[in-house]
BATI-938790 format. One record per residue: residue number from 1; residue in three letters; x, y, z of N, C-alpha, C, O, CB in turn. Coordinates in Angstrom, 2 decimals. Atoms other than C-alpha are relative to their C-alpha. Glycine has a CB too. Layout:
REM residues N
<resi->NUM | resn->ala | n_x->X | n_y->Y | n_z->Z | ca_x->X | ca_y->Y | ca_z->Z | c_x->X | c_y->Y | c_z->Z | o_x->X | o_y->Y | o_z->Z | cb_x->X | cb_y->Y | cb_z->Z>
...
END
This chain:
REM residues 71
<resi->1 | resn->unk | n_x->0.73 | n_y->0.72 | n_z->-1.01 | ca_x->26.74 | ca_y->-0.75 | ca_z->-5.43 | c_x->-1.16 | c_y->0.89 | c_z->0.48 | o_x->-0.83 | o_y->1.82 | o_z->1.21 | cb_x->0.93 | cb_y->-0.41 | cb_z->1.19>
<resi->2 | resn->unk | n_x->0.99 | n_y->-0.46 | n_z->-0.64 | ca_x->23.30 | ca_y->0.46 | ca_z->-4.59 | c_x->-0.48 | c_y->-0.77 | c_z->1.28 | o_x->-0.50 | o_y->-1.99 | o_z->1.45 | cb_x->-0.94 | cb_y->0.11 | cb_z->-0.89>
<resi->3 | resn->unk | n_x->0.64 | n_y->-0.01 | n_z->-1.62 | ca_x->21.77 | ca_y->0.80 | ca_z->-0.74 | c_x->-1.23 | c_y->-0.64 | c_z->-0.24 | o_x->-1.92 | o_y->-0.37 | o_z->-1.23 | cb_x->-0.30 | cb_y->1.59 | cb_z->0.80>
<resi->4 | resn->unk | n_x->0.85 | n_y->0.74 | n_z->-0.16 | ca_x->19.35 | ca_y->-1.50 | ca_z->0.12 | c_x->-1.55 | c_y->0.72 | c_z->0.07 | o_x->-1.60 | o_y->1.83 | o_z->0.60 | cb_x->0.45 | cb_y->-0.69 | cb_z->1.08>
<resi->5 | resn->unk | n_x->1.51 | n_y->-1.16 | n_z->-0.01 | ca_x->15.53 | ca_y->0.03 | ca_z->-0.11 | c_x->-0.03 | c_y->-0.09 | c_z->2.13 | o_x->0.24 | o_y->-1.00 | o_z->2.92 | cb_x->-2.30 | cb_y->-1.16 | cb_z->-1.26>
<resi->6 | resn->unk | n_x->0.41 | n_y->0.46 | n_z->-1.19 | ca_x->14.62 | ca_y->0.90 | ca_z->3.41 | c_x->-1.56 | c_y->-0.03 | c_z->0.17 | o_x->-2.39 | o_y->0.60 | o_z->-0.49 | cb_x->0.63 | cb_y->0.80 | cb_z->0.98>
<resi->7 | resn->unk | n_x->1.33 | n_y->0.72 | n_z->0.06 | ca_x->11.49 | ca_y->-0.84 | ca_z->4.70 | c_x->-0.63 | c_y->0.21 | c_z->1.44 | o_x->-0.42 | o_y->-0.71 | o_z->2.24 | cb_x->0.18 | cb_y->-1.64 | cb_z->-0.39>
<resi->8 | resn->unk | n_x->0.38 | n_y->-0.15 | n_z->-1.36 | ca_x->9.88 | ca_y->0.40 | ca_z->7.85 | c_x->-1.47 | c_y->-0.60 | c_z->0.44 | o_x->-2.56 | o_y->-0.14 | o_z->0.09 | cb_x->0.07 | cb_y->1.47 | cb_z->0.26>
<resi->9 | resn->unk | n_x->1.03 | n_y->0.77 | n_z->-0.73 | ca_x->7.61 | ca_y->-2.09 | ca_z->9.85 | c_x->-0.94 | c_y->0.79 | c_z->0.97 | o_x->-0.72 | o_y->1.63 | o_z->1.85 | cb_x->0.68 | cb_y->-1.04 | cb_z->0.78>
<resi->10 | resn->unk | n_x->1.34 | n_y->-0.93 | n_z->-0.83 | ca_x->3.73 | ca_y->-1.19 | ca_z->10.94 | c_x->-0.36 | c_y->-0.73 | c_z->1.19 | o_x->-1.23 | o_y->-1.61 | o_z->1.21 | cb_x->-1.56 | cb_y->0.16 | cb_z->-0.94>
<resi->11 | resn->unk | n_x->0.79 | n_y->0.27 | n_z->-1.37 | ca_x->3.34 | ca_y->-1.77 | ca_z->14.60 | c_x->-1.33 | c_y->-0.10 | c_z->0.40 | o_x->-2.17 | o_y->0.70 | o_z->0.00 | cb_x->0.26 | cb_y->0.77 | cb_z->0.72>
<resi->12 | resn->unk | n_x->1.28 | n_y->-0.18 | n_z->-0.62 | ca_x->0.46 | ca_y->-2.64 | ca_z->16.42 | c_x->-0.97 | c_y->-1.04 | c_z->-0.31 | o_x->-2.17 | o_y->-0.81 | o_z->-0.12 | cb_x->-0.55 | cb_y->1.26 | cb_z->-0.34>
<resi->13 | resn->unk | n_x->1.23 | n_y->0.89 | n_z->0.21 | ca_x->-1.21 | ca_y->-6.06 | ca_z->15.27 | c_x->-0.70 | c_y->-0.07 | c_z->-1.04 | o_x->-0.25 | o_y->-0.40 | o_z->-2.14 | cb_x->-0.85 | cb_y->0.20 | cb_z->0.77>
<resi->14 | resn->unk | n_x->0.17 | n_y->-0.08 | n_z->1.31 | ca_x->-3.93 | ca_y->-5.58 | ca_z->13.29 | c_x->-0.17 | c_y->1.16 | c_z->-0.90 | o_x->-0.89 | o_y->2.10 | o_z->-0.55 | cb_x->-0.84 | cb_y->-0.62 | cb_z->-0.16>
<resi->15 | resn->unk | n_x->-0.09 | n_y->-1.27 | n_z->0.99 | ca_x->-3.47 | ca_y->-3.16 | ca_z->10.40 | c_x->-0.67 | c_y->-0.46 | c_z->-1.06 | o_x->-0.68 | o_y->-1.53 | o_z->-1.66 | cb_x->1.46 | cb_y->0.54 | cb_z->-0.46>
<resi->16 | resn->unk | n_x->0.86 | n_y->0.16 | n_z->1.52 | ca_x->-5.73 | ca_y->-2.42 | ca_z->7.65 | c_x->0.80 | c_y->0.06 | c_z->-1.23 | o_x->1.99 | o_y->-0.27 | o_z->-1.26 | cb_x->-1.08 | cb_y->1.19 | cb_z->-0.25>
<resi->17 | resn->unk | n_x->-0.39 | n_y->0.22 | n_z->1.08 | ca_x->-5.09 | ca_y->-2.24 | ca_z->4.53 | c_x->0.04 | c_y->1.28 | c_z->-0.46 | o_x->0.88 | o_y->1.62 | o_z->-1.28 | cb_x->-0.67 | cb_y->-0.88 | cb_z->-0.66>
<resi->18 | resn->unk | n_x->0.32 | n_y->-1.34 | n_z->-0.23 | ca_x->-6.27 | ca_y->1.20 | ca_z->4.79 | c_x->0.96 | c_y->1.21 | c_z->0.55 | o_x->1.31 | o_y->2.31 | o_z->0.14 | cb_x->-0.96 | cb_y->-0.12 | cb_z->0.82>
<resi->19 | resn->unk | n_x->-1.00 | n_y->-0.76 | n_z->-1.21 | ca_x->-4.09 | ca_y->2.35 | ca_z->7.69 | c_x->1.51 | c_y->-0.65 | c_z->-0.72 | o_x->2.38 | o_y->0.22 | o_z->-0.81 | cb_x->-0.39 | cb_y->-0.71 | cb_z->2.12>
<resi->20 | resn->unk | n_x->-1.34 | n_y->0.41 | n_z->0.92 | ca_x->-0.96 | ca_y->0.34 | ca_z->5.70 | c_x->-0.06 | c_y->1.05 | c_z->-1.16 | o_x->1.03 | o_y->1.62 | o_z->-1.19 | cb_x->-0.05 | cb_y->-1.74 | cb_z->-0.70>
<resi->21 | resn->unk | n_x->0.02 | n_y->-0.87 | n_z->1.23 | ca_x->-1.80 | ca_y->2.68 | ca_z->2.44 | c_x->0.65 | c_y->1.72 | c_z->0.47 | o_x->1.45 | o_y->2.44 | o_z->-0.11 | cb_x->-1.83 | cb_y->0.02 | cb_z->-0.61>
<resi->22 | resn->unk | n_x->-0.11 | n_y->-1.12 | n_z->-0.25 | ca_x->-1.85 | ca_y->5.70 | ca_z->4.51 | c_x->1.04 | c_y->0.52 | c_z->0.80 | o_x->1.33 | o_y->1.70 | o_z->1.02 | cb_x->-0.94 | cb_y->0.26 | cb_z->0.36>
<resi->23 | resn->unk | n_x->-1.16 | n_y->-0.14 | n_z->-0.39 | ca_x->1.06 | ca_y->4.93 | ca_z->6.26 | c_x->1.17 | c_y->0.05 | c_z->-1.00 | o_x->2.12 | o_y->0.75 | o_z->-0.67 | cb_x->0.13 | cb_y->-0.87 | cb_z->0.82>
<resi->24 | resn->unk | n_x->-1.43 | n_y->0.12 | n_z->0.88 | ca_x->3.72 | ca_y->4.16 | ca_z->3.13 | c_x->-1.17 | c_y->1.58 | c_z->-0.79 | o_x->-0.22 | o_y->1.30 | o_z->-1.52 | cb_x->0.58 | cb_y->-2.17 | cb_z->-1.31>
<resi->25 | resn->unk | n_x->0.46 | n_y->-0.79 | n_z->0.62 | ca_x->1.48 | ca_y->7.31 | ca_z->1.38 | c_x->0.69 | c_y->1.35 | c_z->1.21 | o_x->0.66 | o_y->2.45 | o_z->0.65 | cb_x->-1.68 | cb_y->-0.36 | cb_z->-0.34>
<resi->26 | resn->unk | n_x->-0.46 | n_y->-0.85 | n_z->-0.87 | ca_x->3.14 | ca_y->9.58 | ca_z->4.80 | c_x->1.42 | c_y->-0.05 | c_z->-0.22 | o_x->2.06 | o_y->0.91 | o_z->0.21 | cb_x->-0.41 | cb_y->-0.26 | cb_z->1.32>
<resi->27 | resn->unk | n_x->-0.67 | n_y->-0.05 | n_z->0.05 | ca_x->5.99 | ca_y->8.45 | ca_z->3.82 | c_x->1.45 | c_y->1.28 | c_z->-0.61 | o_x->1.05 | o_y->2.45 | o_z->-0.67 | cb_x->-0.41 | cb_y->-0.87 | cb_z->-0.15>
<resi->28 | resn->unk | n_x->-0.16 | n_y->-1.20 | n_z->0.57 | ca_x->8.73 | ca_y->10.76 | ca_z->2.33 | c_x->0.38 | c_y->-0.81 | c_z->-1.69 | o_x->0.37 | o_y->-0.16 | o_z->-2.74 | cb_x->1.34 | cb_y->1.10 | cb_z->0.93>
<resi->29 | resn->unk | n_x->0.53 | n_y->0.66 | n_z->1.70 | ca_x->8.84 | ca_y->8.03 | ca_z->-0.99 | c_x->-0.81 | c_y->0.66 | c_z->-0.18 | o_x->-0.42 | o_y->1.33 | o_z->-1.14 | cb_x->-0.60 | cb_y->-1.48 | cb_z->-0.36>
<resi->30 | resn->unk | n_x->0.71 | n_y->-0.62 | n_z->0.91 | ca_x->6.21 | ca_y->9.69 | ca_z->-1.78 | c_x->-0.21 | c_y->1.73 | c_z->0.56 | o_x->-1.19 | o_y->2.03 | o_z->1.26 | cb_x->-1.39 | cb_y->-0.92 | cb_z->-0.18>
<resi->31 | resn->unk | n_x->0.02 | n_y->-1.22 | n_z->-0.57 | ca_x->6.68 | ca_y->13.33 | ca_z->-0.93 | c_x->-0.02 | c_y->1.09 | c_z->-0.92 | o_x->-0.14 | o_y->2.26 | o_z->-0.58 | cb_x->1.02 | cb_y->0.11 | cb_z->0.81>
<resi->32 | resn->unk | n_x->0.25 | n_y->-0.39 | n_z->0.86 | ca_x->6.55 | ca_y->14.24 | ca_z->-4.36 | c_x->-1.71 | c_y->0.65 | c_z->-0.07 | o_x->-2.51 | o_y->-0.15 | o_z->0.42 | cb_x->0.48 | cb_y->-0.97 | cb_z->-0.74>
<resi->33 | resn->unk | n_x->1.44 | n_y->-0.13 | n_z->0.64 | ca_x->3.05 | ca_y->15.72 | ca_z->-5.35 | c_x->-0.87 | c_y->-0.95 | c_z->-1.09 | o_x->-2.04 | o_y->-1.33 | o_z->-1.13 | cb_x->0.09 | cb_y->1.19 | cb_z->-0.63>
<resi->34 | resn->unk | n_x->0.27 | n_y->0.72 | n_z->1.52 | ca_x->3.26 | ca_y->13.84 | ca_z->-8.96 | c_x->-0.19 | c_y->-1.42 | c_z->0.70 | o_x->-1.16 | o_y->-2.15 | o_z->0.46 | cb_x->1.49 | cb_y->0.07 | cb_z->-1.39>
<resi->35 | resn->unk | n_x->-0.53 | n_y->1.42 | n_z->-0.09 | ca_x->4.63 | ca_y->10.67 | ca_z->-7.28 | c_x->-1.33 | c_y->-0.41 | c_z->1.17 | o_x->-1.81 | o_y->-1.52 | o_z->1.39 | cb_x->1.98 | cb_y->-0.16 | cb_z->0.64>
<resi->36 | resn->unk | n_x->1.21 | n_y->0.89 | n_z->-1.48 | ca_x->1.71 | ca_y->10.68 | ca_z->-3.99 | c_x->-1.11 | c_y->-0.06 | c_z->-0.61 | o_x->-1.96 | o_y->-0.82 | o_z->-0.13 | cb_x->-0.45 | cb_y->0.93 | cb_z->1.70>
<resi->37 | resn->unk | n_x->1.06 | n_y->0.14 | n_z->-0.05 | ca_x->-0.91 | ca_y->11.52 | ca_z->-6.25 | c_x->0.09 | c_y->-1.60 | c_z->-0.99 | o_x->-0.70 | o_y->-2.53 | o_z->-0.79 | cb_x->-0.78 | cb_y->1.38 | cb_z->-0.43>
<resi->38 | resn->unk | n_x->0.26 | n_y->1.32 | n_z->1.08 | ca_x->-0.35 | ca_y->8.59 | ca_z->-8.99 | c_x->0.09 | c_y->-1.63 | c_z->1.12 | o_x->-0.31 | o_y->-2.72 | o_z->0.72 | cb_x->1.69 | cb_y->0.01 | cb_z->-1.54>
<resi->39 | resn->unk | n_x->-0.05 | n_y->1.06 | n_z->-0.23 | ca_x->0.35 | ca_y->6.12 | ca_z->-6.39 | c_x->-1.25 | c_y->-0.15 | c_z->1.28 | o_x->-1.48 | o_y->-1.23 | o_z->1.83 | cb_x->1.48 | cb_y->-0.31 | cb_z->0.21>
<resi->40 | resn->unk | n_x->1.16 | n_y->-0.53 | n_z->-1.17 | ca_x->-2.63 | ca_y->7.52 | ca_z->-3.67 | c_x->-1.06 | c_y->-0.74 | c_z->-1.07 | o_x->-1.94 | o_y->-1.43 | o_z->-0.55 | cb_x->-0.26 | cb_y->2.16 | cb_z->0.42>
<resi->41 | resn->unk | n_x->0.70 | n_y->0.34 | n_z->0.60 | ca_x->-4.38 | ca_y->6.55 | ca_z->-6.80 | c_x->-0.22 | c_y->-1.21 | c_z->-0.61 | o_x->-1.31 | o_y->-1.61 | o_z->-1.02 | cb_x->0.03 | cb_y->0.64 | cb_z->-0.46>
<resi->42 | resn->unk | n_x->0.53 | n_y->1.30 | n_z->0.32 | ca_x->-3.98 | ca_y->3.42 | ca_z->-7.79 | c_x->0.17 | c_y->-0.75 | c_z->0.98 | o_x->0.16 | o_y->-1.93 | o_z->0.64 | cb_x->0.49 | cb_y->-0.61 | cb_z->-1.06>
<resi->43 | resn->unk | n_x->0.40 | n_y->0.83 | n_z->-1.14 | ca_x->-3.97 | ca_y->2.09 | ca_z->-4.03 | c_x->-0.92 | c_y->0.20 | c_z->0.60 | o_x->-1.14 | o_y->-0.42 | o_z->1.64 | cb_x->0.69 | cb_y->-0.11 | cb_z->0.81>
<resi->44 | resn->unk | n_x->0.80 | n_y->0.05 | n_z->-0.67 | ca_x->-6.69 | ca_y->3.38 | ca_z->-3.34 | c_x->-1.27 | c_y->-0.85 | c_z->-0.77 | o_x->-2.30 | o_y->-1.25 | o_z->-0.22 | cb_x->-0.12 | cb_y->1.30 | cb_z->0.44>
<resi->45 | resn->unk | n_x->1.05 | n_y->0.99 | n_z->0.95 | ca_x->-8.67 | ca_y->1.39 | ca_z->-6.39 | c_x->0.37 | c_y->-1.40 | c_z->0.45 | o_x->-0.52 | o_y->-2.21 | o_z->0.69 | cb_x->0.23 | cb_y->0.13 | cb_z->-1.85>
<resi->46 | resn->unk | n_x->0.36 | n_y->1.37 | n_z->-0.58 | ca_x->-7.13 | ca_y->-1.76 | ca_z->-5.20 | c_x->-0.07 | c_y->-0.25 | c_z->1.59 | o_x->-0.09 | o_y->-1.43 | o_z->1.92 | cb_x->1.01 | cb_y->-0.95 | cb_z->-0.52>
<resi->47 | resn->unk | n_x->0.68 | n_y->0.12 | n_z->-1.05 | ca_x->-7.92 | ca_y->-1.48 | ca_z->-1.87 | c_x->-0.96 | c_y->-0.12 | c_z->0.51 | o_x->-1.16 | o_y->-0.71 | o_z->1.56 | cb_x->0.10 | cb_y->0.38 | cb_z->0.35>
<resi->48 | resn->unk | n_x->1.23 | n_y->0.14 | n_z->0.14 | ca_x->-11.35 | ca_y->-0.84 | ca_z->-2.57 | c_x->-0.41 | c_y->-1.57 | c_z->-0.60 | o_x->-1.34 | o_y->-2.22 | o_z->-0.11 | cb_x->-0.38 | cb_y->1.15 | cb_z->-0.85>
<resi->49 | resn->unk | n_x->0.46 | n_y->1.00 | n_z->0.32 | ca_x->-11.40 | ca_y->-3.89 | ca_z->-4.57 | c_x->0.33 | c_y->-1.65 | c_z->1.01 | o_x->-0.18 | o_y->-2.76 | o_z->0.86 | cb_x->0.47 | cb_y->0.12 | cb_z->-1.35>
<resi->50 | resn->unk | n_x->-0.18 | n_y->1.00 | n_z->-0.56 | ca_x->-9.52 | ca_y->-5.90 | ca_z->-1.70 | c_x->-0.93 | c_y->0.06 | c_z->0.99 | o_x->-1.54 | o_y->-0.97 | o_z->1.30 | cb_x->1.20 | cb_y->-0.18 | cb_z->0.31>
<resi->51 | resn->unk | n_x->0.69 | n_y->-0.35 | n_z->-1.49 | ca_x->-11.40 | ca_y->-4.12 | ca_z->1.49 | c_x->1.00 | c_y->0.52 | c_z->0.87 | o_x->2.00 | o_y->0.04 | o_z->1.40 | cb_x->-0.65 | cb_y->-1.30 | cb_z->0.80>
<resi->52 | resn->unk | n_x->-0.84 | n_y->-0.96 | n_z->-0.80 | ca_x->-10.17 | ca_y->-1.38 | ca_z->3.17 | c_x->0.25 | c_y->-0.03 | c_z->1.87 | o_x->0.98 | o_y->0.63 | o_z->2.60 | cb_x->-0.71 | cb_y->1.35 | cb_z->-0.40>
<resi->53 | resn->unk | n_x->-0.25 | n_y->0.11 | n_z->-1.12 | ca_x->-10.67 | ca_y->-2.60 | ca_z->6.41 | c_x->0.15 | c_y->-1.82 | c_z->0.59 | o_x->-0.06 | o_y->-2.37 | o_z->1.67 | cb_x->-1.10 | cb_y->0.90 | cb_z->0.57>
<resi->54 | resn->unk | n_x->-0.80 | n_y->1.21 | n_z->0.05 | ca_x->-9.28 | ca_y->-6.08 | ca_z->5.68 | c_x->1.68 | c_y->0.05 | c_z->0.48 | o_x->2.62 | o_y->0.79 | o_z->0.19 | cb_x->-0.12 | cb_y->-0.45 | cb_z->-1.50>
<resi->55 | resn->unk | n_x->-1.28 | n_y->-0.05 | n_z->-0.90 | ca_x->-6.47 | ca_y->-6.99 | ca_z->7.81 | c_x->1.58 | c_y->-0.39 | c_z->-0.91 | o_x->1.85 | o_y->-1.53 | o_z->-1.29 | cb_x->-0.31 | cb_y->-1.28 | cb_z->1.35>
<resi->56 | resn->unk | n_x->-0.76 | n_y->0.23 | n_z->0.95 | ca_x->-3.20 | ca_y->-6.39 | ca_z->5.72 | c_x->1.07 | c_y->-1.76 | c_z->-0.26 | o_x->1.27 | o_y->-2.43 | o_z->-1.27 | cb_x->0.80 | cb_y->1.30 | cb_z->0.23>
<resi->57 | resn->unk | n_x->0.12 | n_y->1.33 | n_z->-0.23 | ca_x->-1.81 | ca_y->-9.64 | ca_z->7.13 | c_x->-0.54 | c_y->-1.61 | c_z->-0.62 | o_x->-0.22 | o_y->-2.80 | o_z->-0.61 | cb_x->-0.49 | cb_y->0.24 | cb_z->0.77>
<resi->58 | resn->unk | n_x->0.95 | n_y->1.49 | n_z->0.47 | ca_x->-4.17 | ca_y->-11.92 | ca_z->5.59 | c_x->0.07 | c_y->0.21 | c_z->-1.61 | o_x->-0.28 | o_y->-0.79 | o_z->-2.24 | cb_x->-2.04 | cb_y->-0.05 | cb_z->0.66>
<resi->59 | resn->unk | n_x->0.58 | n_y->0.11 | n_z->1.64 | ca_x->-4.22 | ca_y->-10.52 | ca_z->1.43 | c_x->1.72 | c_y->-0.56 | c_z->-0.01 | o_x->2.83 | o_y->-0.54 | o_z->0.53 | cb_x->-0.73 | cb_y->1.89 | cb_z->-1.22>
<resi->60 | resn->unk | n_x->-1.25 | n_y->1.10 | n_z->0.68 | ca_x->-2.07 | ca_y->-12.66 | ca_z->-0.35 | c_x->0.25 | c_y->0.73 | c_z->-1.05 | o_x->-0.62 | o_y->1.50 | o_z->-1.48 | cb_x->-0.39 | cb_y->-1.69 | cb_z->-0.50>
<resi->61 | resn->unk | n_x->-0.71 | n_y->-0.65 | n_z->0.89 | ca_x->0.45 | ca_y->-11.43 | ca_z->-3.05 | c_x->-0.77 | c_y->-0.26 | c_z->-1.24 | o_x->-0.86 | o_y->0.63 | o_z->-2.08 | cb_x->1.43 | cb_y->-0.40 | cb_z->-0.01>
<resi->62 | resn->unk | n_x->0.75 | n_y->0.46 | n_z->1.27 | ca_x->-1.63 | ca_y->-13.29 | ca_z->-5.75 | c_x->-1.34 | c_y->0.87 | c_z->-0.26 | o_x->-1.87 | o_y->1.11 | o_z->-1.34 | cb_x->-0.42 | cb_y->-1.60 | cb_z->0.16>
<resi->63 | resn->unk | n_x->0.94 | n_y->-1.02 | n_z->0.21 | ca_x->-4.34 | ca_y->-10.97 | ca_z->-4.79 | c_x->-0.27 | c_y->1.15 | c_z->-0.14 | o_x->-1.36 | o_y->1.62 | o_z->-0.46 | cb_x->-0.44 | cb_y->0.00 | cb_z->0.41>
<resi->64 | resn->unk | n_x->-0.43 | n_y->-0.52 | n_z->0.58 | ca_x->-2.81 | ca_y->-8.55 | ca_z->-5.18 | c_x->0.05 | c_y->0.49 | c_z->-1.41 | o_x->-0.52 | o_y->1.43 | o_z->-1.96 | cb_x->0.48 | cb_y->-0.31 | cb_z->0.34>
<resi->65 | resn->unk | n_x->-0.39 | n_y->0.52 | n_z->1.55 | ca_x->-1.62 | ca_y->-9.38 | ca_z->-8.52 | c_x->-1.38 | c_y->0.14 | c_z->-0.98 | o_x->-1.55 | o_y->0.71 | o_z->-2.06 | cb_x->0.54 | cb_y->-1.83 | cb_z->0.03>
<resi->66 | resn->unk | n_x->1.40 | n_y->0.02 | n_z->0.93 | ca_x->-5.18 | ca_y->-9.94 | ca_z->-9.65 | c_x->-1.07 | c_y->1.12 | c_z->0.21 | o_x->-2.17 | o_y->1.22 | o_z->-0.33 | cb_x->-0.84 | cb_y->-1.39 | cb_z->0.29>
<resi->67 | resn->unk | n_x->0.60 | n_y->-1.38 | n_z->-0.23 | ca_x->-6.35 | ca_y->-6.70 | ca_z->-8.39 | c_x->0.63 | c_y->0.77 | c_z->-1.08 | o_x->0.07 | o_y->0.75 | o_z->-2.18 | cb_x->0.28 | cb_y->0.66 | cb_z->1.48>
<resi->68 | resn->unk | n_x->-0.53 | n_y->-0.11 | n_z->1.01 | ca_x->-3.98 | ca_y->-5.06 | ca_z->-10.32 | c_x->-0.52 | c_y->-0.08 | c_z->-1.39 | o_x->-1.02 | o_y->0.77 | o_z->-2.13 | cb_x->0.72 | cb_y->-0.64 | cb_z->0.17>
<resi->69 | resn->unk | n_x->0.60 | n_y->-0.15 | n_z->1.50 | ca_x->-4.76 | ca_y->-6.72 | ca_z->-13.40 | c_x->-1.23 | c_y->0.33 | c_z->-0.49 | o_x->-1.32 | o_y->0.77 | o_z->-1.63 | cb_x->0.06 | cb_y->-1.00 | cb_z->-0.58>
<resi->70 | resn->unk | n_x->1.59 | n_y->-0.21 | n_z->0.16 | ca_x->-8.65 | ca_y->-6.34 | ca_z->-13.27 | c_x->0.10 | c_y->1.62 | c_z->-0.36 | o_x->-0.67 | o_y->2.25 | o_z->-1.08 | cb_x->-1.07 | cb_y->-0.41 | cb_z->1.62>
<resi->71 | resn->unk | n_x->0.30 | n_y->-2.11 | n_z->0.73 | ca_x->-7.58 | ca_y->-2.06 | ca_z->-13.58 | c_x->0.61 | c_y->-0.11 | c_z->-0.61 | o_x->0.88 | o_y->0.82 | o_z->-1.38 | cb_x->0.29 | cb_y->1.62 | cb_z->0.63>
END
């Protein structure tokens, strides 16, 4: 039986997309060196392509998705 992932909620309204990256990137998931830089790195390309100071709230999973595939 594996433990459920834990998932800690960003207070405060509105949050970027920016300030969401740099919060799960503080995390200790990524506390690795290998593991913060590969994933520092490909959120920070689709973030750029969503808008970094787009309110995380509003991108949809599909856009996601198609960020993603475009790298």
């Amino acid at each position: 039986m594996s433990a459920a992932p834990k998932i800690a909620a960003l207070r405060g309204g509105h949050v970027t997309l920016a300030a969401a990256a740099e919060a799960f990137l503080a995390t200790p998931r990524t506390a690795n060196p290998n593991t913060h830089r590969a994933y520092a790195s490909a959120i920070d390309r689709v973030i750029v392509l969503l808008g970094r100071d787009r309110p995380l709230a509003e991108v949809a999973d599909a856009e996601v998705g198609q960020a993603l595939a475009e790298l």
